[in-house]
Each structure stands twice: as structure tokens, then as C-alpha cells.
C-alpha atoms as one frame of an Amber mdcrd trajectory, in Angstrom:
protein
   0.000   0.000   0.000   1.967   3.042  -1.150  -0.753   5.094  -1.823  -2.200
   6.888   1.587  -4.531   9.435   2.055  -3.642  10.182  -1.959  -0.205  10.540
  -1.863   2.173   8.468  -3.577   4.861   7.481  -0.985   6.840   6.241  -3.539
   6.665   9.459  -5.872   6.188  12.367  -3.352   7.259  14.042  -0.633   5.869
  13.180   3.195   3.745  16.026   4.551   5.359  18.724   7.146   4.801  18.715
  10.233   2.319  21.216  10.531   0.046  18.999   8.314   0.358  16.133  10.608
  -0.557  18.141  13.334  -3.494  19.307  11.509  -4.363  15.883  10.529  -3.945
  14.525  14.111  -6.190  17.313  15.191  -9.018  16.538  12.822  -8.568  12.852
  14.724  -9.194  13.638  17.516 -11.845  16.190  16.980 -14.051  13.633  15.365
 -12.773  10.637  17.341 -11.882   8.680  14.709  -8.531   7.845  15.910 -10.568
   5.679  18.500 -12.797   4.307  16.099  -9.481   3.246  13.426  -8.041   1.472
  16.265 -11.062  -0.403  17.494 -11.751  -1.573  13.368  -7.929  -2.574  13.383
  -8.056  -4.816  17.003 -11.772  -6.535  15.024  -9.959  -7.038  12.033  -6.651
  -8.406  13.638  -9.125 -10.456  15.940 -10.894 -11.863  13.002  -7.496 -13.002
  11.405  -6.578 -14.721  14.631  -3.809 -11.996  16.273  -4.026 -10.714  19.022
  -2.225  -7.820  20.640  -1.994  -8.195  24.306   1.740  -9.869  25.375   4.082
  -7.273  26.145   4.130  -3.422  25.203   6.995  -1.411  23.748   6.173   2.738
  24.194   7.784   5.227  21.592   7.162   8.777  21.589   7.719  10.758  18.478
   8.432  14.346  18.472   6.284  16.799  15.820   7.954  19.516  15.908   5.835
  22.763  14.295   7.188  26.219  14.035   6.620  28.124  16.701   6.134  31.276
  14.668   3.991  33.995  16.039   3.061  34.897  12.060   0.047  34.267  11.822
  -3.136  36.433  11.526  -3.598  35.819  15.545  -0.097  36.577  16.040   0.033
  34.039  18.679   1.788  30.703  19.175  -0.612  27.315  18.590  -2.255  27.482
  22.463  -1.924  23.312  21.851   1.664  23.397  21.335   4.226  23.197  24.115
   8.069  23.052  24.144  10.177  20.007  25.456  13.876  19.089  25.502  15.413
  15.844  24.033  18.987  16.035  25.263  20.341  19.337  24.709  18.191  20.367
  21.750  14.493  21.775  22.404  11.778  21.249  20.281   8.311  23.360  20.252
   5.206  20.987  18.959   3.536  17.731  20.297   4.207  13.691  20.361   2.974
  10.979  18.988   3.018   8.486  21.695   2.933   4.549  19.732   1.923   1.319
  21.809   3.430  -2.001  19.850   2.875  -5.300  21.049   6.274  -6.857  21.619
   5.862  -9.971  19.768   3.957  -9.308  16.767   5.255  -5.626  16.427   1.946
  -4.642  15.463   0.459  -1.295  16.366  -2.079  -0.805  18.830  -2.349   2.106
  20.353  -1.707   5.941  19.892  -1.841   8.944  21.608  -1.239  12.075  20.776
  -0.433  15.002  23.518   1.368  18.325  23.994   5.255  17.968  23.590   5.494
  18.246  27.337   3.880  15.258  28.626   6.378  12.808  29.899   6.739   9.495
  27.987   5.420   7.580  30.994   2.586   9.531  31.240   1.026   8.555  27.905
């Protein structure tokens, strides 16, 4: 499947990050995020997987400009800053759940960029 959301993975380039964050937004706004997930666990079900040994966490960092140019002139009120060894970022994470043994997805989360890891 290299065609998602009509883009050609294979041809183009990956959306920015302020896309994805727009895109993530629209997610949760409709709850559909919840609603993807619970269709994936019946479909995995159906095909006799199932995700429940062991969990590996991962949070991803989407990092967004944190421009004031806008027509509010303000920065995104859902965007926070956090700091990843010495370097800080300004955006939010992706926090991903994978079952250890099948490495399949089953959870996500996505919060402000300062929410702790252990938290999500």
C-alpha cells in the first residue's frame, strides 16, 4: 500500500509537520482515531492476532514552528516546548503502543510535547 490518504509514498514528498498536526487534530476532533483502532483490534481479531503480550512505548516528536506569524499573532495554544537532550523542540508527540511480539500497532496517543513518555 503506497498510496495513503492520496499521496504516492513512492513518488512524493511526506507532509510537514504542521500537516500532521493538523491531521492529528481533525482525529481527535471527530474521534476517529478511536474508532481506526477499534476496526484494526476486530480485524486483527478476526485473522486470529491478538495484541496483548508485552508493550513497547515510543514517543515521536512533531515539531511545528513556533512562529507567532500568523493572523492571531500568537503561538498554537496546543503546542508546548520540550527538551530531548540538549536540543528543544516546540510541537507535540505521537506516543505509539506495539505489542512486543507481533510488532503490530495498537495504540496511539497524541499530547502536547510536554507530557512525559510515561505519562502517555
Amino acid at each position: 500500500m503506497r498510496q495513503l490518504v492520496g499521496i504516492d509514498l513512492g513518488r512524493e514528498p511526506l507532509p510537514n509537520e504542521t500537516t500532521i498536526c493538523k491531521f492529528w487534530h481533525l482525529l481527535e476532533a471527530h474521534q476517529i482515531g478511536e474508532q481506526l483502532f477499534a476496526r484494526i483490534g476486530e480485524y486483527l481479531t478476526t485473522q486470529g492476532l491478538q495484541v496483548s503480550r508485552g508493550t513497547i512505548v515510543d514517543a515521536t516528536i512533531i515539531s511545528v514552528p513556533s512562529s507567532t506569524k500568523n493572523p492571531t499573532k500568537e503561538r498554537d495554544p496546543e503546542m508546548y516546548q520540550t527538551k530531548k537532550g540538549t536540543q528543544w523542540y516546540f510541537g507535540m508527540k505521537a506516543h505509539i503502543g506495539v505489542d512486543s511480539q507481533t510488532k503490530l500497532i495498537h495504540s496511539v496517543a497524541a499530547t502536547t510535547a510536554n507530557v512525559h513518555d510515561s505519562q502517555a
